[in-house]
N, C-alpha and C positions, 0 to 999 in steps of 0.2 A: 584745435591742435593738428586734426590733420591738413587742416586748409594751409600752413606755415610747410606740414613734410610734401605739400606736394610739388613747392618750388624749391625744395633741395637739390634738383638737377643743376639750378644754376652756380652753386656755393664751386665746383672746377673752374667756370669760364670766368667770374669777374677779375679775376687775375689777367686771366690774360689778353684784357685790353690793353694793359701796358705796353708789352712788347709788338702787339698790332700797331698803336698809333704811334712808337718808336719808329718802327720801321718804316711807315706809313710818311712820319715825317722826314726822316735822312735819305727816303727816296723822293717826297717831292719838293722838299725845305730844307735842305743839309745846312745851309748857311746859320739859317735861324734858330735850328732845332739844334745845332752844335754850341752858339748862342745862351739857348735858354737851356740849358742842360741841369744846370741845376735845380726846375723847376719840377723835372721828371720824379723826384723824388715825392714829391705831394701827393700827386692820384697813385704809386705806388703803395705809397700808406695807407692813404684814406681807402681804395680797395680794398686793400685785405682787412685793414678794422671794420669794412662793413661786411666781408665774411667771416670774421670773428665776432662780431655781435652775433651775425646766425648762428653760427656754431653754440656760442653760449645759452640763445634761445632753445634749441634743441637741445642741449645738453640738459640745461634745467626741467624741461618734459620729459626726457629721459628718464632724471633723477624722481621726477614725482609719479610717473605712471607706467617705466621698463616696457613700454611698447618699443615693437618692430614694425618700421615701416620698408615695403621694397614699391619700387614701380618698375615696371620692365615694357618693354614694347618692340617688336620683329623689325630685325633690319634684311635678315635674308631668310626664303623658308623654300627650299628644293628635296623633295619627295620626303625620307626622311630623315631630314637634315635642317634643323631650325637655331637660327642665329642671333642672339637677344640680346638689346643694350638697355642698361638700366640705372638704376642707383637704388644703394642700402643703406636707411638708418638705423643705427641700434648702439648700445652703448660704449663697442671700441670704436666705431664710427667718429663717435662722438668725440672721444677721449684725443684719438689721434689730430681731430681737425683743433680741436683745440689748440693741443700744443703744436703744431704746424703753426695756424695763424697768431698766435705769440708768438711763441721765441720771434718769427719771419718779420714780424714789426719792431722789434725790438732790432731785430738784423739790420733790417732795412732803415731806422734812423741813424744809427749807430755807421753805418755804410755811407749814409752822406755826407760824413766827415772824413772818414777812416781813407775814401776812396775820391774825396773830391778832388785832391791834386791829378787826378790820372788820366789818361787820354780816352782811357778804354771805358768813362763814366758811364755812357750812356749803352755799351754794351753790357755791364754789369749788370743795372738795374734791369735790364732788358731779359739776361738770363736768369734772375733770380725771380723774378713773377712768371716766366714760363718753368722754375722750376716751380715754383707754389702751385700753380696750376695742374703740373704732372700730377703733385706728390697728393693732392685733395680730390684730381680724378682714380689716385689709386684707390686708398681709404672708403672712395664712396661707391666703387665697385659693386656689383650685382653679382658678377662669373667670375672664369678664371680667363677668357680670353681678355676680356678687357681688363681686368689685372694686370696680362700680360703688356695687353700696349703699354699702360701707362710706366708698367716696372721699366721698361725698354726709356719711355720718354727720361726716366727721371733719373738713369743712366746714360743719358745722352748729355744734358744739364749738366751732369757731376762730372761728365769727359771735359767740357766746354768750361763748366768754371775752377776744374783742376787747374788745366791748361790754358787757364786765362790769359796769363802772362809768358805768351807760348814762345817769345824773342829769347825766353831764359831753356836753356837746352833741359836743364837738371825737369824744371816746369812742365817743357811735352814730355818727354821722358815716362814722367808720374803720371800724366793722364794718359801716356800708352797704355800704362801698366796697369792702372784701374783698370782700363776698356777691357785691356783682356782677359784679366783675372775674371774680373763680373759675367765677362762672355760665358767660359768654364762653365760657374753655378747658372747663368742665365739658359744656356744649351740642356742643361739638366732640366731646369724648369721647364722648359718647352716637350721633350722628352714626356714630363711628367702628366702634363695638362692632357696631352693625347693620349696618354695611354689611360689615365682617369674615363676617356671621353669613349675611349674604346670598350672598356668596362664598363659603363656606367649609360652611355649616349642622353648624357648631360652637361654643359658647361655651369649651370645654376648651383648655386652653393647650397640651397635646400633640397634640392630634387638630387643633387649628387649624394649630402651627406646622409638621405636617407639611403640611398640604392645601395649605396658603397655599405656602411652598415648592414642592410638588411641581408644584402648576398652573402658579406663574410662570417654573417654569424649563420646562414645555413648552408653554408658552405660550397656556394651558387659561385664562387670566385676562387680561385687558387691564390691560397696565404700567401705564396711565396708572390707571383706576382701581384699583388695588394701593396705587400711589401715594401720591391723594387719601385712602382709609381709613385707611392707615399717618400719613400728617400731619392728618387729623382727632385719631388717637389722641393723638400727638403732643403736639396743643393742649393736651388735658387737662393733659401735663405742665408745660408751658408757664406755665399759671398758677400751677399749685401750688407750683412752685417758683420763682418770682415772678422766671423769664426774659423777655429784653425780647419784644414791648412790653407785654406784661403784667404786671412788676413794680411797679405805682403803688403797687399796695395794702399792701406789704410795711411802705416804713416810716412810713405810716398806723398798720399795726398795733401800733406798740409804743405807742400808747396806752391800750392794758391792762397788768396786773399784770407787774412785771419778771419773775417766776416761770415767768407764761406766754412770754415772750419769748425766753428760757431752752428753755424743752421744744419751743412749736411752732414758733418763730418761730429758730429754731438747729439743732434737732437732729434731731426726728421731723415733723412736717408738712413743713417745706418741704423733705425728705429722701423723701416721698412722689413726687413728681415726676421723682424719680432709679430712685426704684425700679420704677415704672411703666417709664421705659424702660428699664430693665437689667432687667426680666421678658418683657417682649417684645422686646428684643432680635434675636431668632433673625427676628423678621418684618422688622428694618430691614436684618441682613446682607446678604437678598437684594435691596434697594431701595437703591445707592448714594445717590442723589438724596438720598435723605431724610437718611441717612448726613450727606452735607455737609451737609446742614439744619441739622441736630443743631449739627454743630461751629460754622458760622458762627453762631448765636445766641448758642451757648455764648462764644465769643470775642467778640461782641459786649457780651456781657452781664457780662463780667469786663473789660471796659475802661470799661463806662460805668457800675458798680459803684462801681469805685474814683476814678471821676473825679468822682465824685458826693459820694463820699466827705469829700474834701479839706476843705472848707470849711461841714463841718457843724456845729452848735454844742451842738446833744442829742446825747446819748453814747450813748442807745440809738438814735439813726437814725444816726448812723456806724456803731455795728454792725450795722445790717439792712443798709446800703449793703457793707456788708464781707462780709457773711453774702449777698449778690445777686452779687456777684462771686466769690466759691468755690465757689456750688453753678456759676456758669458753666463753673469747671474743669473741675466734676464734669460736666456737661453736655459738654464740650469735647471729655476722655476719652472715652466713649463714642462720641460722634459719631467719631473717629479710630478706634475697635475696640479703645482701651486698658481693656477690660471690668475688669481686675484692678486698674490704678491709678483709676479713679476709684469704685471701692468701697473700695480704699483711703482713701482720699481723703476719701470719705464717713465711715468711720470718723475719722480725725483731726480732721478739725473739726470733728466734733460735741462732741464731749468737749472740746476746747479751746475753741469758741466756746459753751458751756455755761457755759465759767468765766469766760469773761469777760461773760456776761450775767449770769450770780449775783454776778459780781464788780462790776458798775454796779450793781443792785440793790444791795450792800452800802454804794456811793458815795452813792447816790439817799438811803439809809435817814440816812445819816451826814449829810450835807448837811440834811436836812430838820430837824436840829438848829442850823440856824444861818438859812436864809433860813424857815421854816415849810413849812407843808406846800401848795406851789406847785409844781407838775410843768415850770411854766417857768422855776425860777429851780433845783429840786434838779434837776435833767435837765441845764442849762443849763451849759458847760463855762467858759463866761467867769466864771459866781461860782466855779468852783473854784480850785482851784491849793493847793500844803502839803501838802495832805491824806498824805500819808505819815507827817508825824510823830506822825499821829491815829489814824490805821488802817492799821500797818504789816503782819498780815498779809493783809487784803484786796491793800493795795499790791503785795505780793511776788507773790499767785494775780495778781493783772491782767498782771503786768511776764511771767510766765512764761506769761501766752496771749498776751499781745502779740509777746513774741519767736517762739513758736510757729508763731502765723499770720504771722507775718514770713518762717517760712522758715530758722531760723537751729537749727543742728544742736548737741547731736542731740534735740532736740525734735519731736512728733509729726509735725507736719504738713511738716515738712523733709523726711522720706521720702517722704513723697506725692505734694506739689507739685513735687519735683524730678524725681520718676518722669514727672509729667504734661508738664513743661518739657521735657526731652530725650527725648519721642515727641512733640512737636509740629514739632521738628526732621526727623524721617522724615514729618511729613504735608501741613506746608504751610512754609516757611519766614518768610512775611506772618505766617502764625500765631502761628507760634514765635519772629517778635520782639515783636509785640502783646503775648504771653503773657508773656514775660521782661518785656519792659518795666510789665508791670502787676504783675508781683513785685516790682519795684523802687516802686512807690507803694503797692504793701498795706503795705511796710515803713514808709513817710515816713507815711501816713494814720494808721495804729495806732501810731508814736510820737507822733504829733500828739495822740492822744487823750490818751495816758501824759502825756505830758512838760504839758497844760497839765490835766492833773487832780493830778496827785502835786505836782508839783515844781512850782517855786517859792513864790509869798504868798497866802494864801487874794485872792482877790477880790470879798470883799462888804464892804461899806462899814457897817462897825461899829466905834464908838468905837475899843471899850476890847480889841478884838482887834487882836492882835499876831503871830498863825502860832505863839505858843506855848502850852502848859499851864503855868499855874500854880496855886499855892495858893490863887491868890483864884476859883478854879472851883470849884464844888461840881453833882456828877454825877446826875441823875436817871433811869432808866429809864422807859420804859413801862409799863413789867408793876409798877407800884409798888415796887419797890425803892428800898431807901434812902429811905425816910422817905415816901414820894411815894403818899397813899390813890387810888387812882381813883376818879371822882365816875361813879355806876350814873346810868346812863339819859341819857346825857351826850353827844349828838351829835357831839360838839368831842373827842370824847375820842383819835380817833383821829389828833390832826393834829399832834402835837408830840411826838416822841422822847426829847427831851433838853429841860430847864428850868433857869433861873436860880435861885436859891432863894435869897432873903437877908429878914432881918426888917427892913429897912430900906426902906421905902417908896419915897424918893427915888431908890435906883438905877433902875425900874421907866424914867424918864426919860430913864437912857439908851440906851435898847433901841431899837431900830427898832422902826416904828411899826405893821407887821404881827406880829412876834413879841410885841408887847408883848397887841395884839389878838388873837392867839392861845394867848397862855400863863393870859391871864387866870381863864378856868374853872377851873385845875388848879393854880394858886399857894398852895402849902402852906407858911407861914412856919417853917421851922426856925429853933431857936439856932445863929448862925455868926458868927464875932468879925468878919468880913469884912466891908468895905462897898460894895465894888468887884465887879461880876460881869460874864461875857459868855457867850452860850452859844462852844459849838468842838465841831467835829466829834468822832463817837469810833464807836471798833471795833461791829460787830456782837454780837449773841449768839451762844452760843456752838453753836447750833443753826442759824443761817445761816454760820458758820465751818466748822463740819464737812464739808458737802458743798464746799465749795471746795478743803479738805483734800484731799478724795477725787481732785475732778477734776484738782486738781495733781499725786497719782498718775499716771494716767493720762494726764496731758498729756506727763508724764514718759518714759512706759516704752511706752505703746500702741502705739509708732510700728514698735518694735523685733518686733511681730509681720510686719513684711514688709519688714523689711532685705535686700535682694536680692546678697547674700556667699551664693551658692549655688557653692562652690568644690567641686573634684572631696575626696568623701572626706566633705562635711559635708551634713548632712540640709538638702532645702529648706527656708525660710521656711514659718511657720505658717503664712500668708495663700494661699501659691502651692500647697502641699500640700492648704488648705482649697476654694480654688477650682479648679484646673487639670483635675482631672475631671472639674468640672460645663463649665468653660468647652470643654472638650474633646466632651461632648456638645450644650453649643449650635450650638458650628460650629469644627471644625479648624484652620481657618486664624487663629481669633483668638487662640488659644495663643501670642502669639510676644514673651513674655516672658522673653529670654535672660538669663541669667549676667551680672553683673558684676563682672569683676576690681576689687581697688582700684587701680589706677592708671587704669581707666577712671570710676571711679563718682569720683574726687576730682579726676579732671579736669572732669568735669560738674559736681560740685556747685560745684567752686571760683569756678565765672562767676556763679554765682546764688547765692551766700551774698554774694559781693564787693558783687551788685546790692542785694541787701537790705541789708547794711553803708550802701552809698551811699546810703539812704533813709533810717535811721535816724540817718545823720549830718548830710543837711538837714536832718532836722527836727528833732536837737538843734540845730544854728547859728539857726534861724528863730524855735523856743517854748521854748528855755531859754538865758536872758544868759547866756555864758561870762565875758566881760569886765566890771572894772567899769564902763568907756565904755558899756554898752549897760543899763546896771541901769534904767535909766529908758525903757526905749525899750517901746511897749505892745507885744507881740507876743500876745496873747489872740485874735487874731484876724489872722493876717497877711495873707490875701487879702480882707479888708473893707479895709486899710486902704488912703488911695487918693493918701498925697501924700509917699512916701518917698524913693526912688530913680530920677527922671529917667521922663520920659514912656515909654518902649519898655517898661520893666517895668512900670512902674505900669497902662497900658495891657493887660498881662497878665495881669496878679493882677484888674485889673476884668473880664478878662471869665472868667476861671478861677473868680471866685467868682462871678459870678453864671452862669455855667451850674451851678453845684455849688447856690447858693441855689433859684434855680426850676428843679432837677429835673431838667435840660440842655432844659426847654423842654418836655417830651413832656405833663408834667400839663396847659398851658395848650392842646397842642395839643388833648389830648380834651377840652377845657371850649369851646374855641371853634370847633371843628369836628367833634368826635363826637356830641359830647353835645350843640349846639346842632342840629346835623343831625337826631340822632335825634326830638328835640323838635319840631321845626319837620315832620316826617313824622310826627309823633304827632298834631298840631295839625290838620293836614290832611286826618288819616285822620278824625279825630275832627269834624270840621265836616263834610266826605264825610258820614259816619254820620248826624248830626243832621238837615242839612239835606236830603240826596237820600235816602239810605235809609229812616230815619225819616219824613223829609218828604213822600215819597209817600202812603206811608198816613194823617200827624195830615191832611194837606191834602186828599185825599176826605173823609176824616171830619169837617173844618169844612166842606168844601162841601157836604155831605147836611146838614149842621145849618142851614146856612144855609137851605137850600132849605126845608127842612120847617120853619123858623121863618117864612121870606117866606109858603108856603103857609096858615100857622096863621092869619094877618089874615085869608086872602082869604074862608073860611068864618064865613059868621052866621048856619047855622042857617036860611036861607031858603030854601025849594023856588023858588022865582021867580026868584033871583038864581042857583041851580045851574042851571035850564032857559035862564038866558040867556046866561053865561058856555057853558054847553055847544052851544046855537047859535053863537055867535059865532067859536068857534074851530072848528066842526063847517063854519059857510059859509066861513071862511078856508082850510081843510083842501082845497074844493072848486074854491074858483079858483084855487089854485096847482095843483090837480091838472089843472083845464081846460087852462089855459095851456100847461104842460109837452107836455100830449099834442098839444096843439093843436101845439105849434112842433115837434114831434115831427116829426108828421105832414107837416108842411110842407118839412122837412128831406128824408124819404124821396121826397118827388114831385119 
């Protein structure tokens, strides 16, 4: 066993030979390697599945014998000042690299479809195995400096694959906006690490968490600063996992690739923030203060999550609003000392909200066969609707992470989030209604999304479309199938999925008038006895179907690792068996994860299935007509609309959607008082600078120029006019000195 932990140093770097012999080759084979571009995706795979088999191998010794293993070794040691690189197994370790190297293969097949038309292929795969690589050197971290590096790399990655498609302004924009935001909590982290180090003169996370411990509890440290370090580190979390008030950037970011939104923006980066506080841990035990820090954010940040939610109209920023209110739980947990439910927790929605962002990625792909390729019109949930009987198993993965993250058993995240709901109950009871009652809107929001993406009438305004298939359609690929040549060297080539194809001129007429401007490059007249065509939505390949496959697996069955049926006679749960030894050496008292009978565990769950029931049945009544009395009635948008049911409600829905539209008001705040603030002190500092600082010195330096230009006239080169000028002020020199002395003198008598 330990002969396997002593080569866990390499599980960081196999990744990242990919983006080595990327680059490796477009610097000395650009021709060929732009060429075989699509072969790149193979050893991306195959890497990480051989650092996912390791991982699994560790995991399972994890699971059977809770050892910790570390290894550390000196990179700098000056007087007393020692600097140590390392790696740590133990069982978040473990849990994290797991779900890293899944979901990232699952990303990464799913990616070599999703992204093959694109020019930027081989830059993609390029940034996504040096992000695998950050994010498995963070996790296997020793300290907090190297922590630090890798937090830093794996914020560089998420700038790079925000701003992938940086030609689109709205694109850098959003990855500005990440950098800085994360900067904010990042700056705090840095803050934090040093002042820990100053206190402590440790960067080791066992030699700190003893010091830090043993001084506060004999009072060898000042609370207050303990404190302030412990909520420096904090911060860092704080952004990363885009808790308030630093969650702006979040659903910004889904203006990169849905792939990436998928792996960073679901499952591993904003899962860094969790992880950060469930490793240091052991330092907030002793710091309640901060303790309840943790929770109220956390609880903060999964009510203003989903309230945000409600009246979104892009389907991937209702999931980043959805994905800001879960990791809250996960936040929430912790801050309460439910160490075990919200690594729980963390496992189930990554893997479920992974399928529901490959599974928008499949809608986005499908859609862009009918409005083109416009991110505000395939994004956009007002042109959807039908789509089921287009892409029924996309449909079916979305409907089972939707119920998921709804909470509804026995699907994954039902064990977790119910674990989290009845401990909020023993910690605050404000809590623990805020909480439930925001289970009961994650339900209503994620059917809001379901019911006006699948169900009912497409909504784009196309003749000869009708929400069915027929024979008068004829199917085109991307990747040229079926008749369909791709035109080489073709900029446009990437913007259409799916094409009309008829030899008949005239239909071209009836198309809308962007599709007809986009299909044009690539219009290949086949023989078709048809004269009538429209494009319609349709299924994925069968290489972005696969990993959804997968995650419905595991959306399925994952949960069932920490079913808490630990009855006398039956072995504990995997989860409680994997963690309760490590949780039993960070600190005894948070072990208190009891047994639940079923008459106790189905009285609990039965309040909080009933609540998500009641959400998913407003929001069937609101975005799917039941009657035909209502077949005409728009519901695409029910809190936009403003002249339905009498002034009290109407009055509601106006201000419910627009606190959901602008954000609940927080982005305006930082534009007109942060960020004008900050500027207006940048202004000032900058005129300071110019005019006094600078201005001292150009202002002698023109006034010596002036002088020795006045002086340049006064000489012509005459002895006569020197000897008289030098009289002249030599006798003025004399009677000012007379006088002075004189009145001098007169003074003393």
């Amino acid at each position: 066993m330990e002969h396997i932990y002593q080569y866990a140093w390499i599980i960081p770097f196999i990744p990242l030979t990919v983006p080595v012999l990327i680059g490796a080759g477009l610097l000395l084979f650009p021709t060929t390697t732009k060429k075989l571009r699509r072969m790149w995706a193979f050893p991306s795979i195959s890497l990480l599945s051989l650092v996912m088999l390791f991982s699994i191998k560790l995991s399972i010794q994890q699971i059977n014998s809770s050892s910790i293993y570390q290894s550390v070794w000196s990179w700098t040691i000056n007087n007393d000042f020692s600097l140590e690189f390392g790696y740590l197994v133990d069982p978040l370790t473990s849990i994290m690299s797991m779900l890293i190297t899944t979901v990232g293969i699952l990303v990464l097949i799913y990616s070599d479809n999703y992204m093959s038309h694109d020019e930027g292929y081989l830059r993609f795969f390029a940034y996504l195995s040096f992000f695998n690589t950050s994010m498995l050197g963070l996790v296997t971290s020793s300290n907090l400096i190297q922590i630090y590096i890798f937090w830093e790399l794996v914020g560089m990655c998420s700038y790079l694959l925000i701003g992938f498609w940086f030609t689109r302004p709205i694109a850098a924009d959003a990855c500005q906006k990440a950098f800085v935001t994360n900067r904010v909590g990042d700056f705090g982290l840095l803050l934090g690490i040093l002042g820990l180090y100053w206190l402590t003169g440790s960067f080791e996370f066992r030699d700190l968490f003893e010091i830090f411990n043993t001084s506060i509890s004999n009072n060898e440290i000042h609370f207050l600063v303990g404190t302030v370090c412990t909520f420096l580190l904090f911060a860092g979390a704080v952004a990363k996992s885009a808790q308030f008030p630093l969650h702006v950037w979040l659903p910004d970011a889904m203006e990169g690739p849905t792939p990436i939104s998928a792996l960073i923006h679901a499952a591993t980066m904003v899962a860094a923030g969790i992880f950060l506080v469930a490793r240091l841990f052991p330092l907030l035990v002793v710091i309640p203060s901060i303790r309840n820090l943790i929770a109220l954010i956390g609880i903060i940040t999964v009510l203003l999550g989903a309230t945000l939610a409600l009246a979104q109209k892009d389907i991937k920023k209702s999931l980043a609003y959805s994905t800001m209110s879960q990791l809250g739980y996960m936040m929430l947990a912790l801050g309460m000392g439910s160490y075990r439910a919200a690594l729980f927790h963390l496992i189930t929605h990554a893997y479920s909200k992974a399928l529901l962002f490959l599974g928008s990625g499949s809608i986005i792909h499908s859609m862009e066969a009918v409005v083109g390729y416009s991110p505000e019109k395939s994004q956009n949930m007002v042109f959807m609707g039908g789509l089921k009987k287009h892409v029924p198993i996309t449909k079916t993965a979305f409907l089972l992470g939707t119920l998921s993250l709804s909470g509804i058993p026995p699907l994954a995240c039902f064990w977790s989030k119910d674990e989290i709901l009845n401990d909020t109950w023993l910690y605050s009871p404000i809590f623990a209604s805020i909480a439930w009652a925001t289970a009961a809107l994650t339900a209503f929001y994620m059917f809001r999304i379901y019911l006006l993406t699948f169900e009912g009438h497409l909504n784009v305004h196309f003749q000869n479309y009708n929400g069915k298939r027929s024979s008068s359609f004829y199917s085109i690929s991307l990747w040229g199938q079926e008749g369909l040549k791709p035109i080489k060297n073709n900029k446009n080539f990437s913007l259409l999925p799916l094409l009309p194809i008829n030899n008949n001129e005239s239909v071209s007429k009836n198309l809308h008038g962007n599709i007809k401007k986009t299909m044009q490059p690539f219009l290949i007249i086949n023989n078709c006895d048809n004269t009538k065509f429209s494009p319609y939505p349709h299924e994925s390949g069968n290489t972005m179907l696969f990993p959804l496959l997968v995650l419905i697996l595991f959306t399925l069955f994952i949960g069932f690792i920490g079913i808490p049926f630990n009855q006398e006679g039956i072995d504990p749960d995997i989860l409680s068996k994997w963690l309760t030894p490590y949780i039993n050496l960070l600190h005894p008292k948070l072990n208190n994860q009891n047994s639940l009978d079923w008459s106790e565990f189905v009285t609990n769950a039965t309040f909080s299935v009933s609540l998500s029931f009641s959400g998913i049945v407003i929001a069937s009544f609101l975005y799917k007509p039941v009657y035909s009395s209502l077949q005409n009635f728009d519901l695409i948008n029910f809190f936009e609309k403003r002249h339905t049911t009498g002034f009290f409600s109407d009055k509601i829905k106006n201000v419910i959607y627009d606190w959901a539209h602008h954000r609940g008001y927080i982005d305006s705040f930082y534009t007109t008082y942060v960020i004008r603030s900050v500027r207006g002190l940048a202004e000032l500092v900058h005129f300071f600078d110019r005019r006094v600082i600078d201005g001292i010195p150009n202002g002698l330096g023109i006034t010596s120029f002036l002088i020795g230009e006045g002086f340049k006239y006064v000489g012509g080169g005459r002895i006569s006019s020197y000897l008289f000028f030098y009289l002249f002020y030599a006798s003025i020199f004399l009677l000012i000195s007379y006088f002075y002395f004189t009145n001098m003198n007169l003074t003393d008598q």
